[in-house]
Residue, then its C-alpha position, 0 to 999 in steps of 0.5 A: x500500500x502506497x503511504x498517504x504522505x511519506x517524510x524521509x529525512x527532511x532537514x528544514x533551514x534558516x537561511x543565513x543572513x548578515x545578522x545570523x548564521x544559517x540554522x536547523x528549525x527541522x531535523x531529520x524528520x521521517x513520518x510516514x502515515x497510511x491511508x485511513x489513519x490519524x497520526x498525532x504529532x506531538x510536543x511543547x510549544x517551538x518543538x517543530x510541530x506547526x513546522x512540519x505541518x507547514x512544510x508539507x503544505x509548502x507555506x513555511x515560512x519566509x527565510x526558510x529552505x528545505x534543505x536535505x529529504x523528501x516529501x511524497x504524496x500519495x506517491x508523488x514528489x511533492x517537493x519537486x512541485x511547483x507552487x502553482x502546482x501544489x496550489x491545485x491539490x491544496x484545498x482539494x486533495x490536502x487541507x488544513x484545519x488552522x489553530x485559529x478560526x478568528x485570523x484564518x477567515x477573511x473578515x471582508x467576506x461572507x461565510x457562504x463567499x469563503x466556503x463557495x470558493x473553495x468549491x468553485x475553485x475546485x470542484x467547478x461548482x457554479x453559484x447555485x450548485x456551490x450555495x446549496x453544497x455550502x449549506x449541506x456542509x454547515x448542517x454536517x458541522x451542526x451550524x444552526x441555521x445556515x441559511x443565516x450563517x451564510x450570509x453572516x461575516x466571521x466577527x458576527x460568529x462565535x469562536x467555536x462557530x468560526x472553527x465549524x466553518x473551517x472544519x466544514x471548509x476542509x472537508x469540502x472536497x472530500x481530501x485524501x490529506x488532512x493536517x489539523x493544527x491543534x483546531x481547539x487550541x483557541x476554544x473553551x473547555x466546553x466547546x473544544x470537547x463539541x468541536x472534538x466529537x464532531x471531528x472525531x465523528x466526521x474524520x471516521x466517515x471521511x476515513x471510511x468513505x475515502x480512505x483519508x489520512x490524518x496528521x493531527x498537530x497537538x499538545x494535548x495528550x488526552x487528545x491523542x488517546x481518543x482520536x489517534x492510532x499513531x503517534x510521534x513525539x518531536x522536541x527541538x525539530x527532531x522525533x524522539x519517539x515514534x508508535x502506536x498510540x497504546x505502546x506510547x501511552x504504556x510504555x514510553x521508552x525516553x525520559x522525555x516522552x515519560x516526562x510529557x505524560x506525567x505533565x499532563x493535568x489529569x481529572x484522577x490525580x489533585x491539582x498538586x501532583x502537576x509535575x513539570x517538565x525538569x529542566x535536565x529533561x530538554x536540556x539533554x535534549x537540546x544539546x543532542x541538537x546543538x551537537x546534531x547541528x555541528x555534524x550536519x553542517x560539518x558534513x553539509x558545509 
């Protein structure tokens, strides 16, 4: 069976400058997941999930260059595409579910606009064909009353709301790909636990129906136990350790993995047991890539 996406090796760099050195933010990541599943990548805060996940989107950011690896999509060298190239499978065949729906809608445009033109562009749809899709898929993402929210601009909706239309917008094409950036980060408790279980519910269908692969970018272990079969742990650009999700959960193998895990607020332990993650932990961590850098760049120049 062909991999949905296949990561070997990549390396993703800062490009040297007169005030800075060149620099690794990506290092040597290899992640491969299978049609029909949900592969949890997770880590703190700067540890190169967002990055990844960026990458294979072709939207990292400006300044940086892949250096060294390759990405393969369904077989196909998605690095050796060319961005008008890749902007034709973007939407339809890999989409994004983005952190925050308030900065990712465009506040200028109906809701009805922003999801119409992600099925005129590439489904073909024609005005009437694309409003009456657009208000299937609102209702699939239980909007109260879409043919109201249609015409109703982002400020006008709520967070959770907000984060349905991006839900209902990556799903739109039906993809084979996708990359869901910690989508509850900017939502309440209670919402995050509606926006989970409508996800989980539409990512099975989409799974089942299309075989559909899922790279679900958090920091939230609980999350990764209900919604994932795999699951890679990154810190400092670099995987420290990769599974299924159970062997993770019941036997991490690196003190880091095992730190993150006892990190993890969990409603059966008192609020005092929080225990940080000790400084010795990343610090190890940290000088292992500090030390992988002087060799990549010795042997790279």
């Amino acid at each position: 069976m062909i991999a949905c996406i296949d990561i070997q090796g990549l390396h993703l760099g800062l490009r040297a400058t007169r005030r800075r050195p060149a620099r690794l933010l990506l290092r040597g990541i290899d992640l491969c997941i299978a049609p029909g599943e949900v592969h949890a990548l997770v880590g703190e805060s700067g540890a190169g999930k967002s990055m990844v996940g960026r990458t294979v989107l072709g939207i990292a950011p400006a300044g940086t260059e892949v250096l060294a690896g390759s990405v393969h999509f369904q077989g196909e060298d998605w690095l050796a595409k060319t961005e008008a190239q890749r902007r034709v499978r973007l939407g339809r065949d890999i989409a994004l579910i983005p952190q925050d729906p308030l900065t990712a809608l465009n506040p200028g445009h109906t809701i009805g606009a922003q999801v119409g033109d992600v099925l005129r562009l590439h489904l073909g749809h024609d005005a009437a064909q694309a409003r009456a899709r657009t208000l299937e898929l609102l209702d699939a993402v239980q909007i109260r009353s879409p043919a109201l929210v249609v015409r109703q601009y982002p400020h006008e909706l709520s967070g959770g709301m907000r984060q349905r239309v991006l839900i209902a917008m990556a799903f739109a094409c039906k993809p084979k790909l996708i990359i869901a950036d910690e989508p509850t980060t900017a939502l309440d408790v209670t919402v995050q636990r509606e926006v989970l279980r409508l996800l989980r519910d539409l990512l099975r269908d989409l799974q089942r129906d299309e075989g559909a692969a899922v790279l679900f970018i958090t920091h939230n272990l609980g999350l990764v136990a209900r919604l994932c079969n795999a699951v890679s742990v990154i810190h400092s650009g670099r995987i420290v350790e990769q599974g299924d999700v159970r062997g993770i959960i019941e036997r991490p193998r690196t003190a880091y993995t095992r730190a993150l895990f006892a990190a993890t607020p969990r409603y059966d332990r008192p609020a005092n047991a929080l225990r940080p993650i000790e400084d010795d932990v990343t610090d190890a961590l940290w000088s292992e890539a500090r030390a992988y850098d002087d060799n990549w760049w010795a042997a790279h120049g």
